[in-house]
C-alpha positions as a Markdown table, in Angstrom:
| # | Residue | x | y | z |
|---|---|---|---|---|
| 1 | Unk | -33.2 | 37.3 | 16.2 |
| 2 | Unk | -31.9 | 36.8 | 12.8 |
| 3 | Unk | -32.2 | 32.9 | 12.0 |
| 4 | Unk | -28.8 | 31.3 | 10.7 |
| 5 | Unk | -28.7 | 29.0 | 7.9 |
| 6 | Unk | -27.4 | 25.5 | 8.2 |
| 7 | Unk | -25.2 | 24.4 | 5.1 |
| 8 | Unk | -24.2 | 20.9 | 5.5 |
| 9 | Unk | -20.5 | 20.3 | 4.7 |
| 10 | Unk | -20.2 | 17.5 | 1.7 |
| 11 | Unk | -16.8 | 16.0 | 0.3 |
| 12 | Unk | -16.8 | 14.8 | -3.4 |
| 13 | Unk | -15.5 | 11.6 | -3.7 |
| 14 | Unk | -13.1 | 10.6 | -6.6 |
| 15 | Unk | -13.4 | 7.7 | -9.2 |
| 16 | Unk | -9.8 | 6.6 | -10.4 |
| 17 | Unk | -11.0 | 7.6 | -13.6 |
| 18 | Unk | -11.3 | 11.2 | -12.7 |
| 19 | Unk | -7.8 | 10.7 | -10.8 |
| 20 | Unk | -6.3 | 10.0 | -13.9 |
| 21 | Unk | -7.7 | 12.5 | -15.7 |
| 22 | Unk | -6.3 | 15.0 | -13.3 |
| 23 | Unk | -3.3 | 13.5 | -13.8 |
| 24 | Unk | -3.1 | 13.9 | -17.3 |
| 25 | Unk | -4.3 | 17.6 | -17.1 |
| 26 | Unk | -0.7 | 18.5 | -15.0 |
| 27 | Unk | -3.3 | 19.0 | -11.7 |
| 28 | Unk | -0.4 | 16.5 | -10.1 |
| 29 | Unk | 2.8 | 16.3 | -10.8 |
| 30 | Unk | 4.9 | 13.2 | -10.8 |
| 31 | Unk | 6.2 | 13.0 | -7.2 |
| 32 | Unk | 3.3 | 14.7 | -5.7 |
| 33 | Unk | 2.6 | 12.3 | -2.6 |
| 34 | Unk | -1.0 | 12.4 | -3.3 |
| 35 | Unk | -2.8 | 8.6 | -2.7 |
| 36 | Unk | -6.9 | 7.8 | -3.9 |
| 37 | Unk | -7.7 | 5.4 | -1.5 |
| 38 | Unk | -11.6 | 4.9 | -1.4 |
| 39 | Unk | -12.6 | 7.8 | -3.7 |
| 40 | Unk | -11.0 | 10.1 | -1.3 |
| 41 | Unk | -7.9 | 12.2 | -2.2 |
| 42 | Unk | -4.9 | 11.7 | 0.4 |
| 43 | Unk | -1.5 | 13.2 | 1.0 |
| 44 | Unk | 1.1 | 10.6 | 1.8 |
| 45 | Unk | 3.4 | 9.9 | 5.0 |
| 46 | Unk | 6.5 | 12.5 | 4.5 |
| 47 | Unk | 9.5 | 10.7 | 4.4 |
| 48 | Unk | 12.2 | 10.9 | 6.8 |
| 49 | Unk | 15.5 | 9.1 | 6.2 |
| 50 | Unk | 14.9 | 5.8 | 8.1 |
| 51 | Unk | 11.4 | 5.7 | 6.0 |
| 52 | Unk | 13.3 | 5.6 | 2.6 |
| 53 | Unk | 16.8 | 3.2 | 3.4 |
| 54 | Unk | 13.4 | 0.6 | 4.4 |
| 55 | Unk | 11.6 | 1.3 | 1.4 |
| 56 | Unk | 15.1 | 0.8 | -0.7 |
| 57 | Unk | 16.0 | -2.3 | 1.3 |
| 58 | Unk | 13.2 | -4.0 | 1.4 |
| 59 | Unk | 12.6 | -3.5 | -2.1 |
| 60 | Unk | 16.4 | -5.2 | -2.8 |
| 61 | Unk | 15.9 | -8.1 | -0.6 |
| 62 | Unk | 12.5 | -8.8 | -2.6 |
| 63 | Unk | 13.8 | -8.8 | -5.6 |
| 64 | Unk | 16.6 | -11.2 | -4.8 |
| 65 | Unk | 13.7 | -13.2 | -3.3 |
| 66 | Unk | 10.9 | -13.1 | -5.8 |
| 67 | Unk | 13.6 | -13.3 | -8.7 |
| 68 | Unk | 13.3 | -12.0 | -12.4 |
| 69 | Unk | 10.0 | -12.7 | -13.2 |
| 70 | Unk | 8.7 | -10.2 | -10.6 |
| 71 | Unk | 9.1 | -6.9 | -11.1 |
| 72 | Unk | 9.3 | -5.1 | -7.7 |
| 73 | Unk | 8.2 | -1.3 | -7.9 |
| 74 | Unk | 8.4 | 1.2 | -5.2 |
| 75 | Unk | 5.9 | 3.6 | -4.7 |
| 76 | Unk | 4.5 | 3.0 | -7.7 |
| 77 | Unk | 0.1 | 3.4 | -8.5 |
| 78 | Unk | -1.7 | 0.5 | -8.2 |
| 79 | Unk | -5.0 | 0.7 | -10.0 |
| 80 | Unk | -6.9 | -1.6 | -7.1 |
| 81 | Unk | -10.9 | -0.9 | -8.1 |
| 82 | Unk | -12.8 | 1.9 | -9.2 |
| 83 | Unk | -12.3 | 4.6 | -6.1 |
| 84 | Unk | -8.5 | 3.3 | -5.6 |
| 85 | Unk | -5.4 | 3.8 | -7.2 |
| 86 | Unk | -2.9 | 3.7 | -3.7 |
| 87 | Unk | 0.9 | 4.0 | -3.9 |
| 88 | Unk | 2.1 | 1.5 | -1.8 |
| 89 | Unk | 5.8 | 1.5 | -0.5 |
| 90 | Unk | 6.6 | -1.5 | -2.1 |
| 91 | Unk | 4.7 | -3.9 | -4.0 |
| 92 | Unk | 5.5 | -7.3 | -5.9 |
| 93 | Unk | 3.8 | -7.5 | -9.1 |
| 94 | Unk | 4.2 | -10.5 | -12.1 |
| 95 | Unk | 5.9 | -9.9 | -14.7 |
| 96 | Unk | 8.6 | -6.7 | -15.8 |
| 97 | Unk | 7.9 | -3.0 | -16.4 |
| 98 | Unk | 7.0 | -3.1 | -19.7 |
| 99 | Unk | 3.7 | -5.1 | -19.0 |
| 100 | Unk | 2.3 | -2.4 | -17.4 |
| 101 | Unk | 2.9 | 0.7 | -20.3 |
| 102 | Unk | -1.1 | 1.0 | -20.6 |
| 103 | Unk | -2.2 | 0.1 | -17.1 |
| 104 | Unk | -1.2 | 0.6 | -13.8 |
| 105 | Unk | -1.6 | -3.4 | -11.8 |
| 106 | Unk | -4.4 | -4.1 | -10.3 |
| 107 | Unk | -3.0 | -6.9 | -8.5 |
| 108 | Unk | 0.2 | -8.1 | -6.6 |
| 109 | Unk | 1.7 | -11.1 | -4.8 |
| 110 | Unk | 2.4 | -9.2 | -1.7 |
| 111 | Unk | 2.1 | -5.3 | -0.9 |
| 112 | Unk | 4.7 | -3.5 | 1.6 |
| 113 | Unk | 4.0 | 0.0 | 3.5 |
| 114 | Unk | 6.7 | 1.4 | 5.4 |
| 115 | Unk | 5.3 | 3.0 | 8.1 |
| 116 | Unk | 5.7 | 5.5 | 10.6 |
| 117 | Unk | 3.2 | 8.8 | 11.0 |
| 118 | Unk | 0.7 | 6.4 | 9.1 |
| 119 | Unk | 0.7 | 3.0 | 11.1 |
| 120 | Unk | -2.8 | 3.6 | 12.3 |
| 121 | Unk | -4.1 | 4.2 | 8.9 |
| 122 | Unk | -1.9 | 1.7 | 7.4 |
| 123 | Unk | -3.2 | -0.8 | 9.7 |
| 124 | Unk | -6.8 | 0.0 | 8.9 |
| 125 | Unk | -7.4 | 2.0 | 6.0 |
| 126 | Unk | -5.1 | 0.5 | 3.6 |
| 127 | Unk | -5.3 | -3.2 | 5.3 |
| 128 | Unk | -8.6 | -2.9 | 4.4 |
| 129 | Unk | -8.2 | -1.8 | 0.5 |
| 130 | Unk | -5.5 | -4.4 | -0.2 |
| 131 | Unk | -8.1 | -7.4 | 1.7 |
| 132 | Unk | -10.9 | -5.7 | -0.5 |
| 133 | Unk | -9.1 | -6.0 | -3.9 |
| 134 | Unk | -7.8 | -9.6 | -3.1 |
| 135 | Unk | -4.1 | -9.1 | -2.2 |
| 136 | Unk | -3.1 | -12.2 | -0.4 |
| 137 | Unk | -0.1 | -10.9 | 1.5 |
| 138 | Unk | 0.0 | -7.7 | 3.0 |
| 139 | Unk | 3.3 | -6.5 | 5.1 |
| 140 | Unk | 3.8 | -3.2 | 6.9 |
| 141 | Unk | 7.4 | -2.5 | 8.1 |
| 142 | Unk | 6.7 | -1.2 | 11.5 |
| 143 | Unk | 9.5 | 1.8 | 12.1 |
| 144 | Unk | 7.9 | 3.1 | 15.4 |
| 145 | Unk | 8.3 | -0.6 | 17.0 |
| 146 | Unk | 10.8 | -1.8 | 14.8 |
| 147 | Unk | 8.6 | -5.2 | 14.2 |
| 148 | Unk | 7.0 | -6.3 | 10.8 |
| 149 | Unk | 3.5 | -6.7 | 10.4 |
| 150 | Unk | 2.2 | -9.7 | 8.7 |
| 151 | Unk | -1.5 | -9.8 | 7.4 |
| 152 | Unk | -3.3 | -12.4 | 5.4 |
| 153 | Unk | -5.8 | -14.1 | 4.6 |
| 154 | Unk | -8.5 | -11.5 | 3.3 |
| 155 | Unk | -12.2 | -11.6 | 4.3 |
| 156 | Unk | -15.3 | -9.7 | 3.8 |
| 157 | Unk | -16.1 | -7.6 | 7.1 |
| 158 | Unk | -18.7 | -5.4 | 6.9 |
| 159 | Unk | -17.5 | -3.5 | 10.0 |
| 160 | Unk | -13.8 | -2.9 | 8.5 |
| 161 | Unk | -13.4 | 0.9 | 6.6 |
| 162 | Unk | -13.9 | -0.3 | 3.1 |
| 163 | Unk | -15.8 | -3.7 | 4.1 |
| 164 | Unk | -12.5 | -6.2 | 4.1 |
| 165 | Unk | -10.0 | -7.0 | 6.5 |
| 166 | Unk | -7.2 | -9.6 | 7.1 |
| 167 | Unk | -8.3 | -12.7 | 9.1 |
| 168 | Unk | -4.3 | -13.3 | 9.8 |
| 169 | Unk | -1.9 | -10.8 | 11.6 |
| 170 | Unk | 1.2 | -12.0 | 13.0 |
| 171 | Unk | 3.8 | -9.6 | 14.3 |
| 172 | Unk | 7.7 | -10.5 | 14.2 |
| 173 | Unk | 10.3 | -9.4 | 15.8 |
| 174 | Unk | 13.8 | -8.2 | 14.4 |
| 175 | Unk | 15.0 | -11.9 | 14.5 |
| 176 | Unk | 12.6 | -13.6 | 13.1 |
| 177 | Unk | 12.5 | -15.2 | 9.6 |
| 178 | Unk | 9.7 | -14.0 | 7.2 |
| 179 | Unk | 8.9 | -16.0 | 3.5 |
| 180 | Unk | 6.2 | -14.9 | 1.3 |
| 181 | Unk | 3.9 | -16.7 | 0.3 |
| 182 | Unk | 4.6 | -16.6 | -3.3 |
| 183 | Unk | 8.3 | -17.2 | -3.0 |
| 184 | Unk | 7.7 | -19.5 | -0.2 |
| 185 | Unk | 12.1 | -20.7 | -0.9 |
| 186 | Unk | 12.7 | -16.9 | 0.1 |
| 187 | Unk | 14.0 | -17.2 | 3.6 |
| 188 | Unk | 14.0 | -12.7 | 4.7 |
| 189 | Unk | 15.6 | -11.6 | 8.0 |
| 190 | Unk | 13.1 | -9.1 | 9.6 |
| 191 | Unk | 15.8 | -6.9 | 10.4 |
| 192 | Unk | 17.3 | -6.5 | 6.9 |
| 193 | Unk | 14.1 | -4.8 | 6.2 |
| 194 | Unk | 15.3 | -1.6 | 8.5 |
| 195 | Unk | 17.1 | 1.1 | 8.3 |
């Protein structure tokens, strides 16, 4: 009997570096949903209707709460570490556009994921990224319960994905009043944040 051979099956992980240069070679196009989160090339959540009105209103109610020295992006890189670069729904960054021309952030004041098909992975795989780079306030917009997710407090965990995790996680319901923590004045109705 003729003996088989074994080839073990290996991924290549990514440096943001080499994401960027694939970027800059046309490899992706702008509005390709593709995410590096942990050196690992991922497609993002497909967007439904309800998943986009959320991303738009919650983007609108933060910048009325954060004001204009914030500049609010949506879906916009984040250059977190060197295997990371996520697109995160939402995210609230100092300062205005022009600041970052030569650099995507590398941090933000609080980070939003609309999610859906990706709750799981938001709660774990991206919780984990954002705690590992140092964001302090983490929110996921929870369409499949209609609740917001609240996570802070980051903390080294050697057991999470990517070896962080949020020590806090508080779940609110639609009536509920949310502030961040860097516009702690901001008073946001949980249910302005859905569709």
């Amino acid at each position: 009997m003729p003996v088989m051979a074994i080839h073990e099956r290996k991924t290549r992980r990514w440096s943001r570096i080499e994401y960027e240069r694939l970027i800059d070679l046309g490899v992706f196009q702008p509005g390709d949903p593709i995410e590096l989160i942990g050196g690992e090339l991922l497609v993002a959540e497909p967007q439904g209707a309800p998943h986009y009105t959320s991303i738009r209103k919650t983007a609108r109610i933060l910048e009325r709460a954060f004001g204009p020295s914030w500049d609010v992006r949506t879906q916009g890189p984040m250059g977190l570490d060197e295997d990371s670069e996520p697109e995160p729904d939402v995210a609230v960054v100092p300062g205005e556009p022009e600041d970052y021309r030569s650099a995507h952030p590398s941090l933000a004041a609080l980070v939003v994921e609309v999610s859906e098909s990706s709750l799981l992975f938001d709660r774990d795989h991206k919780a984990s990224i954002y705690a590992r780079a140092g964001i302090l306030d983490y929110w996921i917009v929870n369409l499949v319960d209609r609740v917001l997710e609240v996570y802070r407090e980051p903390a080294l965990d050697a057991a999470a994905p990517f070896g962080a995790r949020y020590a806090s996680r508080e779940v609110l319901g639609p009536s509920r009043l949310v502030s961040p923590l860097a516009a702690p004045q901001a008073s946001i109705r949980v249910r302005d944040l859905f569709a």
